[in-house]
C-alpha positions, 0 to 999 in steps of 0.5 A: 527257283530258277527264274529262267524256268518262267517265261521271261518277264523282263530283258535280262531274263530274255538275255539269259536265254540267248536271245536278241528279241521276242517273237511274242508279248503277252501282256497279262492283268493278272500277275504271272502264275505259272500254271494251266488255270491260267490263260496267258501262261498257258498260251505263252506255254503252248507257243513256247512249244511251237518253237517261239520265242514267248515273253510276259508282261504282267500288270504293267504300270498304265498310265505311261507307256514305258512298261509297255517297251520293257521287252522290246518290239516283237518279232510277231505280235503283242497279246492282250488279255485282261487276266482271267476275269472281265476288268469291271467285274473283278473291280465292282459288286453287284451294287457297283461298290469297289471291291478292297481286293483282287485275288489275281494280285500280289498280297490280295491287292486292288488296282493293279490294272485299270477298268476296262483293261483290254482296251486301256492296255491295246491303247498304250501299245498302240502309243509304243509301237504304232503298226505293231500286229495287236491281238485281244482275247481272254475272257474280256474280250471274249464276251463283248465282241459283238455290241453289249450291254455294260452294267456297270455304265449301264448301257450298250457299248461297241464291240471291244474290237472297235474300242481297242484298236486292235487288228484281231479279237480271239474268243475261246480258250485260243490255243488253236488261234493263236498258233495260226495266226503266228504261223501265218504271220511267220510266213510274212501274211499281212495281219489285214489280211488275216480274217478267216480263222475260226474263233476270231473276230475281225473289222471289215469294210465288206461282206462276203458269200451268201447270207443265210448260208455263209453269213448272219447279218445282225441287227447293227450296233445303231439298231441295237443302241435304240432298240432294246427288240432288235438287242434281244433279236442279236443276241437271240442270233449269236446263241442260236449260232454257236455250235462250231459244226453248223454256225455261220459267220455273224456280221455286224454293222458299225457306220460304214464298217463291220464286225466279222465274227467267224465261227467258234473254233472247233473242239480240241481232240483229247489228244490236243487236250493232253499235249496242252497239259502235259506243258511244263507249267511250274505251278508257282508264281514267278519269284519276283513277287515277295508276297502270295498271290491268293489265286495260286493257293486256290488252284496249286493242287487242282487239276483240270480234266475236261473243257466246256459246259453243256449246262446252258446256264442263261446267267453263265458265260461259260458256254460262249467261252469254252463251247457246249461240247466237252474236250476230255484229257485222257486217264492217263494223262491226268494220272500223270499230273496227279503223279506230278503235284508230289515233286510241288512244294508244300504238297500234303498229299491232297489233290483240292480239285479233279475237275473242271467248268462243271465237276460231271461232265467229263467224257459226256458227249452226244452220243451222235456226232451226225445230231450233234453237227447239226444240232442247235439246242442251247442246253443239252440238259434242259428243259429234259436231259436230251435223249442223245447225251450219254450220261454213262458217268463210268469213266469219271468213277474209274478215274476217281478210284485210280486217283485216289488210290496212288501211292502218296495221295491222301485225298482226291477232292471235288471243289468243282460244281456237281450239277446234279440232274445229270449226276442223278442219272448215276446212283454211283457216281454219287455214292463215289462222290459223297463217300470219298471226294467232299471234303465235309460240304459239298457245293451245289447250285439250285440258284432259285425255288420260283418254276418260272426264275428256273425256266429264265436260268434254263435249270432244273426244279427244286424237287431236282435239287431234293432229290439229290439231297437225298442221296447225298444224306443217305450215303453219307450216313451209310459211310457214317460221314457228317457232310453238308450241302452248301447250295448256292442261290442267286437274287435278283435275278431276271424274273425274280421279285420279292414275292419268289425271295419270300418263298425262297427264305421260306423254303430256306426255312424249312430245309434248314439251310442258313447261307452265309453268302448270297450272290446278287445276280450281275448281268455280265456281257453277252449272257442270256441273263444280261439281255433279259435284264437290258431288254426286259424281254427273253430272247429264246421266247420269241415268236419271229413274224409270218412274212419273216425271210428268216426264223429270227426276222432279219434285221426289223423285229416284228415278231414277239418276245415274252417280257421278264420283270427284272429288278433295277433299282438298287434298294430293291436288289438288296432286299431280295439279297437280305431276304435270303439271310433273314436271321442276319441281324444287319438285314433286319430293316431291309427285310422289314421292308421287303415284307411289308412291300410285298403284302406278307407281314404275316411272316413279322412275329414269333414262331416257326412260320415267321422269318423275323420277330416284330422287333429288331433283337 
């Protein structure tokens, strides 16, 4: 393949264009993947369309500055973004071990790029090219740009803002910001003086307008940084403020200076949608690589149909990154890319995903936009699916028979998550979904059996969960299919103990399930989740004091937040992780224990009701 087709990664691929300099570097921790699933191809794509001249530099070599300097200075501005996930959690378990691979490199390599890559990456351009216009985003820089909990070192850190030095943090998918703010600085706007745009955040000396109106004051890094009342209280606030048609600019207080997070940037139309993926993305990782990188062969074939997540899932991170508003390409442009995978090298005629955040949710919407300008709920789903939501799933029916009815494709698959209350609501969708889109399992997320684990994750009850069990065995065996269900659990969750694992292995049990792999919940920044597991308390319980200026009680907490028990130690984490695997012979001991613990050696014995024998086999 033609190198020139790729954005340029070195100076003889930008000499080859018949240019003298860039107007903007990318710098990437992932390797370069020329593909929309991927989010600084994507940006540098979509400036590429804009008229700029875009390059990349991915992975370079930290520990010196020279791979930094290899395209020169731009004309504009460097990007940063640490890859497509946080650097911590791409380098460490739920136990804190290193992981031995990194599906975003070439050959499935570990340690390609540092811990904390935003940061250690905007220091070595702030060594290259002192004065240069530095802007972070990306999932990294999303997710702690406000004061934050790090598992990982166990306490609360600054707003990566403060850390890297940079002049503007982008949060969200970015397209919108990022064309702004090149336009502006094309205009010759100083990068100072750029604070206002929508989905950025910025370090001031000053606050502007009126609080209550214009602005949140949250409780300060300082505040934060001793009191775990006034973290929960913070990010109590920043949830609450997160629709882009009613929140309000959140400030945060650093010594003498300020963090200033403008509100999130407002949906993109359906037609910005299909203007965004009809980019000419190559769908191939750049041929200077001579082996595989893992994260192109999962995502080659798939497409993505629609942004954002309504769910309000307290663990995810989804919502704070991409909105709770869904962003829908339209059929024809997605029929259009299903036309293009044909002219892909090594295409089967097997599309392996058409979906996105969530498999269900395209063209779901409030079916208000007055209740939706104004509305504040965290999930659209949860505790009830809101009255407001349409839930009409007739426009994903179609498009899956549109698809999969084109001359050439053999198959159209759902790898996406289903979240299945809502599929509930269509009989249809489902009987579509099982008789011609799963590939033999389908994999869905109950998460948790425990009523009270549910209600801190903001999911609904097992019997949910049964219930769409039971469509999917019934239309499978009337399209005489052998299909399975492959849910998903998650232990140690806030809230969770052993006693609700127990009950959990034993409903496992009992329905037959034997999952071969079992996520350890990790608190990764600015989730709900990672607060409750910080704080100890849950944020949305809380009840603000009587002489309270403001529901959320300003900057001191007088008001009550509800405790959650959360499992710290680490010998307990993995036993509620063995717990869920309790026919596995490695688990036996830690099992053992965790029985013997929580009062059950009732379950220790032979027969159907006990989890292990009295003796390891």
């Amino acid at each position: 393949m033609n190198n020139s087709n790729f954005l340029p990664i070195n100076i003889e691929e930008v000499k080859k264009r018949g240019w003298d300099e860039l107007d903007i570097i990318l710098i990437s921790g992932d390797a370069y993947i020329d593909h929309p699933s991927f989010g600084v191809p994507l940006i540098g794509r979509y400036l590429e369309s804009l008229g700029y001249r875009v390059g990349i530099i991915a992975q370079p070599d930290w520990r010196g500055i020279n791979d930094f300097k290899k395209l020169g200075r731009p004309r504009l501005f460097f990007g940063i973004s640490a890859g497509a996930m946080d650097s911590m959690l791409n380098h460490y378990t739920a136990h804190k071990k290193p992981r031995s691979d990194d599906s975003y490199s070439p050959g499935d390599k570990a340690g390609l790029r540092p811990d904390r890559t935003t940061i250690v990456y905007a220091n070595r351009v702030r060594e290259a090219y002192p004065g240069i216009p530095l802007i972070i985003g990306g999932i990294e820089a999303s997710l702690r740009r406000f004061a934050h909990y790090d598992y990982w070192e166990n306490r609360v850190r600054r707003s990566i803002l403060i850390d890297s030095r940079a002049d503007l943090l982008v949060f969200g998918m970015g397209e919108k910001q990022a064309e702004t703010i090149a336009k502006r600085l094309s205009k010759g706007e100083d990068i100072s003086k750029i604070k206002d745009i929508r989905g950025t955040a910025v370090v001031t000396s000053s606050i502007e307008g009126t609080e209550g109106k214009d602005y949140i004051l949250l409780p300060s890094y300082e505040d934060v940084l001793k009191d775990k009342k006034a973290y929960a209280l913070a990010s109590r606030i920043f949830h609450i403020e997160s629709n882009p048609f009613n929140a309000r600019a959140l400030y945060q207080k650093y010594g003498d200076r300020y963090i200033k997070v403008n509100p999130p940037s407002l949906p993109l139309s359906t037609k910005d949608m299909d203007r965004i993926y009809a980019l000419p993305f190559l769908k191939e990782q750049h041929p200077s690589y001579k082996v595989k990188i893992p994260a192109l062969e999962m995502v080659k074939f798939s497409i993505t149909i629609q942004r954002g997540c309504f769910g309000g899932c307290t663990f995810c991170s989804l919502t704070e990154h991409q909105g709770r508003i869904i962003q829908s390409r339209s059929e024809e442009s997605i029929l259009r890319e299903v036309e293009g995978l044909k002219k892909l090298k090594g295409f089967t005629g097997i599309v392996s995903d058409l979906g996105g955040p969530t498999a269900n949710m395209y063209r779901l919407r409030c079916k208000d936009r007055n209740v939706e300008s104004k509305c504040r709920r965290l999930s659209c789903i949860y505790p009830q699916i809101c009255k407001f939501m349409d839930t009409d799933h007739t426009p994903q029916i179609n498009l899956l028979r549109k698809s999969r009815g084109m001359k050439d494709i053999k198959k159209v698959f759902i790898a996406s998550g289903v979240r299945y209350d809502l599929a509930l609501k269509s009989p249809e969708y489902i009987k579509e979904l099982v008789s011609h889109h799963v590939g033999g399992h389908l994999k869905v997320a109950p998460e948790h059996t425990s009523i009270k684990v549910l209600n801190l994750m903001k999911k609904p009850d097992i019997n949910t969960f049964l219930q769409f069990k039971r469509y999917f065995d019934d239309f499978s065996k009337k399209c005489g299919k052998e299909q399975y269900i492959v849910p998903y659990f998650i232990s140690s969750h806030p809230g969770s103990n052993l006693t609700d694992m127990i009950d959990l292995a034993l409903f496992l049990k009992k329905e037959g399930f034997k999952p071969q792999q079992v996520q350890d919940f990790i608190p990764t920044p600015m989730t709900l989740s990672a607060a409750m597991y910080y704080t100890g308390y849950d944020p949305i319980d809380f009840t603000p004091p009587p002489a309270s200026p403001h529901r959320w009680g300003r900057n001191k907490v007088g008001g009550v937040f509800r405790e959650v028990y959360c499992a710290k130690i680490i010998k307990e984490k993995r036993q509620q992780k063995a717990i869920m695997r309790f026919s596995a012979p490695d688990n036996y001991y830690l099992v053992k224990e965790a029985l013997t613990k929580a009062g059950r050696k009732d379950l220790i014995g032979y027969g159907k009701d006990k989890l292990i024998p009295p003796y390891k086999k």
